[in-house]
C-alpha positions as CSV (number, residue, x, y, z in Angstrom):
1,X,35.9,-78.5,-59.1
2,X,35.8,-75.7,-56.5
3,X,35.8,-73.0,-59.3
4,X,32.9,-74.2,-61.1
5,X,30.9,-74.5,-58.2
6,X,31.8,-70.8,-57.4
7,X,31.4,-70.2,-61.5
8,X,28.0,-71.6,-61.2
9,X,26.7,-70.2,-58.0
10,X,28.0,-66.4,-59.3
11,X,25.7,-67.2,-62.4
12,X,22.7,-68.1,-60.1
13,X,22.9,-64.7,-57.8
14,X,23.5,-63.0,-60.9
15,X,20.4,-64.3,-62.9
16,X,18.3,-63.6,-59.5
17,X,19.7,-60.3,-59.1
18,X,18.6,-59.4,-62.2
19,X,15.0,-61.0,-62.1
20,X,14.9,-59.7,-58.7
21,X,15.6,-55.8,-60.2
22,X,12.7,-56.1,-62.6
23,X,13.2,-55.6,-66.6
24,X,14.4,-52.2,-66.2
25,X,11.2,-50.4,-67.2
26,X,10.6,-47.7,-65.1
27,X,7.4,-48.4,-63.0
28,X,5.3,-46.1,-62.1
29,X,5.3,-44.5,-58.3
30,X,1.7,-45.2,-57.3
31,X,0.6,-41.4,-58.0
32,X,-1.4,-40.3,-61.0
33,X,-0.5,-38.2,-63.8
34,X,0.0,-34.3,-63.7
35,X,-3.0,-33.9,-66.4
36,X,-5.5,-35.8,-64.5
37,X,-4.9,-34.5,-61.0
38,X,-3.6,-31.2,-60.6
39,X,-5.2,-27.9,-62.0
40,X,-3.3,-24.8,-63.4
41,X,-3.7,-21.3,-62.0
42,X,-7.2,-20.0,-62.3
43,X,-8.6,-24.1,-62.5
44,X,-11.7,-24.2,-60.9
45,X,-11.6,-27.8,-61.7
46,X,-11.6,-30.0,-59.1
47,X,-9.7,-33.7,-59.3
48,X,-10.4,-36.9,-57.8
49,X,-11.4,-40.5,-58.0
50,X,-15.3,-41.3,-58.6
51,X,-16.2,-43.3,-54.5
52,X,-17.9,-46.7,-53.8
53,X,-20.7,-44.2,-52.4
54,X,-21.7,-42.8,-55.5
55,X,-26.0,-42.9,-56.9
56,X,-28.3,-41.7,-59.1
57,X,-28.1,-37.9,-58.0
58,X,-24.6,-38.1,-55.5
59,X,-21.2,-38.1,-56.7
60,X,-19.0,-39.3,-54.2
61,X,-15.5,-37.6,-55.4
62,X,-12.2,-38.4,-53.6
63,X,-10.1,-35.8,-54.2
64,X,-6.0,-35.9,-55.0
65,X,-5.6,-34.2,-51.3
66,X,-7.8,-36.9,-49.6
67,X,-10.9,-35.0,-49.0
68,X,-14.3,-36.7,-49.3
69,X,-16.5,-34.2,-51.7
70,X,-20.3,-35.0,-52.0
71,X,-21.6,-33.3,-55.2
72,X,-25.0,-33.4,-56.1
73,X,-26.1,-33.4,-59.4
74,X,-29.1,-33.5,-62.4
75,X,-29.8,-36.5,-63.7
76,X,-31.8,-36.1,-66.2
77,X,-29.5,-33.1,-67.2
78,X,-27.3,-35.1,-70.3
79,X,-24.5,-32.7,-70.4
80,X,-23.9,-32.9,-66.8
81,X,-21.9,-36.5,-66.6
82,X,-19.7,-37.3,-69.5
83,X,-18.0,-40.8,-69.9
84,X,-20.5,-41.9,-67.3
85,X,-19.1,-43.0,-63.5
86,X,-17.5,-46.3,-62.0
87,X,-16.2,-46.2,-58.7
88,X,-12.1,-46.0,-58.6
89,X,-12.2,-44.4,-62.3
90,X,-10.6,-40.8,-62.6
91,X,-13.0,-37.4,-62.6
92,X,-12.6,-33.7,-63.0
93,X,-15.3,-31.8,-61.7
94,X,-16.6,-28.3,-61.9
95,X,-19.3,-27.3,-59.7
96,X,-19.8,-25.3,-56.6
97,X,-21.3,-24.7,-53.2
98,X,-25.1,-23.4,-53.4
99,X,-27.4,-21.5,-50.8
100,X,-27.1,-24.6,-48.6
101,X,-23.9,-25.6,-48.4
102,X,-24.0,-28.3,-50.4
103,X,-21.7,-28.8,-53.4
104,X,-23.4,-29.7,-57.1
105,X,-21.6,-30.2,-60.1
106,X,-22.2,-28.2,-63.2
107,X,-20.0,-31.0,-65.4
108,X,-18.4,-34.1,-64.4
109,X,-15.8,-35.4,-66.9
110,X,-14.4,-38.9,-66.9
111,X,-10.6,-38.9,-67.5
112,X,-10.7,-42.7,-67.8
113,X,-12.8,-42.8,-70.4
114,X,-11.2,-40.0,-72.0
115,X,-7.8,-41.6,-72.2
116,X,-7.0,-43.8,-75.1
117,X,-6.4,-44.2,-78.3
118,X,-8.8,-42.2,-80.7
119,X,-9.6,-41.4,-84.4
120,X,-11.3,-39.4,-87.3
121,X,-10.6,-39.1,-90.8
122,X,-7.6,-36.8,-90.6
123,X,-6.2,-37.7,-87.3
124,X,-5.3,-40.2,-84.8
125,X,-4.0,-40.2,-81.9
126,X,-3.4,-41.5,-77.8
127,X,-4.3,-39.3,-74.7
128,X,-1.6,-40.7,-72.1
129,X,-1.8,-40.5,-68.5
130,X,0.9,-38.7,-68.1
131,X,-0.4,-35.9,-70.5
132,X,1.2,-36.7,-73.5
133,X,-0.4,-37.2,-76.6
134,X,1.0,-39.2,-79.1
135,X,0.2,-39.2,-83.0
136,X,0.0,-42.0,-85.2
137,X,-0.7,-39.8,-88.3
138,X,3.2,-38.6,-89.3
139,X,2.1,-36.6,-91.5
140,X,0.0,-34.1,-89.4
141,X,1.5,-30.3,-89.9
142,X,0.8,-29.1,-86.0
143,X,0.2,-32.4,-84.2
144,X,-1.4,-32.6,-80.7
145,X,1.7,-33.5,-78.6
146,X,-0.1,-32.7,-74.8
147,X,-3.8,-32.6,-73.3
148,X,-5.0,-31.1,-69.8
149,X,-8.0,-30.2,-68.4
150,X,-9.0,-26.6,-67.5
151,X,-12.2,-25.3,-66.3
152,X,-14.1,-28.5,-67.7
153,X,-12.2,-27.9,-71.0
154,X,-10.2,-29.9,-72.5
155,X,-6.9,-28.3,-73.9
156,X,-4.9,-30.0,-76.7
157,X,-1.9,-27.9,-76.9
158,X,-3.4,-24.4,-77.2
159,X,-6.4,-25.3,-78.8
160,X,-9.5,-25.4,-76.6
161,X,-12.4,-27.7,-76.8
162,X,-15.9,-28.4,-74.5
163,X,-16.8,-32.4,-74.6
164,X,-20.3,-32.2,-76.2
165,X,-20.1,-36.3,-75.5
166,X,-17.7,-38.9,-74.0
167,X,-19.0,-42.6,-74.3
168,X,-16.9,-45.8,-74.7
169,X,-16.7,-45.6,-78.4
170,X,-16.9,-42.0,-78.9
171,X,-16.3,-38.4,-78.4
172,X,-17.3,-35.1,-79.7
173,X,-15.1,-32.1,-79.4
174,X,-15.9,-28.6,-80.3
175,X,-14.3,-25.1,-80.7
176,X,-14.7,-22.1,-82.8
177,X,-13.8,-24.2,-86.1
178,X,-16.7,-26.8,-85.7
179,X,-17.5,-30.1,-84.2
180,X,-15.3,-32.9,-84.6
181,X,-16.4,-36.4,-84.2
182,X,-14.0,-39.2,-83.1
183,X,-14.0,-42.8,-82.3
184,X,-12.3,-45.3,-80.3
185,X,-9.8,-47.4,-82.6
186,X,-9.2,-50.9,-80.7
């Protein structure tokens, strides 16, 4: 009797040991992803999280070292916000300081709206947080396999694009070779 009690009770700390330890997937440590928050040598871009205190013509940007950045910005200038702003979402900004001190952004890009899963005809594909890209299309002869930001740009491997347009359902890329048009698969 005394060793199925002792049987029993090792099976009850050992099932709430491992509940306890999680399901072994590795969770993430509470900072963001290399690709949205750091810049490279020679990135003017600036990274942070979109503030409560954000209006019509005042981005309030939070940035990865804890700074409080108030950029002022165009309205009615389209190309200035892409993928719109919501307080606690992602942003890389390029801007800078004018005749009085104040900052204003040239180009405010939303890197929560950017990442996700996105297609076209010929490709389809997942920007990650972590900077990873991953293809659905197997057949692709030079795949996208990473994605950063640089200057405002947005880098897919070694290929270069400016976001013409970042909605909820859409994006427009363009280089040398063209415009390309995707949208958001579900």
């Amino acid at each position: 009797m005394d060793k199925r009690i002792s049987t029993i009770l090792f099976a009850v700390m050992a099932v709430l040991f491992i509940v306890a330890c999680g399901d072994g997937k590795k969770k993430g440590d509470g900072k963001q992803s290399v690709a949205t928050t750091e810049g490279s040598k020679g990135d003017t871009t600036v990274y942070g999280v979109c503030g409560v205190n954000t209006a019509m013509h005042n981005l309030e940007l939070v940035t990865v070292q804890g700074d409080t950045l108030n950029y002022l910005f165009d309205v009615d200038d389209e190309s200035a916000v892409k993928g719109g702003l919501l307080a606690g979402d992602r942003l890389a900004v390029v801007g800078y300081k004018n005749a009085d001190g104040e900052y204003e952004a040239n180009q405010v890009l939303n890197l929560t709206t950017l990442m996700g899963k996105w297609r076209s005809i010929d490709k389809q594909f997942e920007l990650m947080e972590d900077g990873t890209v991953l293809s659905a299309v197997k057949e692709e002869a030079h795949p996208w396999t990473s994605w950063k930001v640089f200057n405002g740009q947005l880098l897919l491997n070694k290929d270069t694009f400016t976001v013409n347009a970042l909605g909820g359902d859409s994006l427009y890329l363009e280089n040398a070779h063209g415009i390309f048009t995707f949208t958001r698969q579900k």
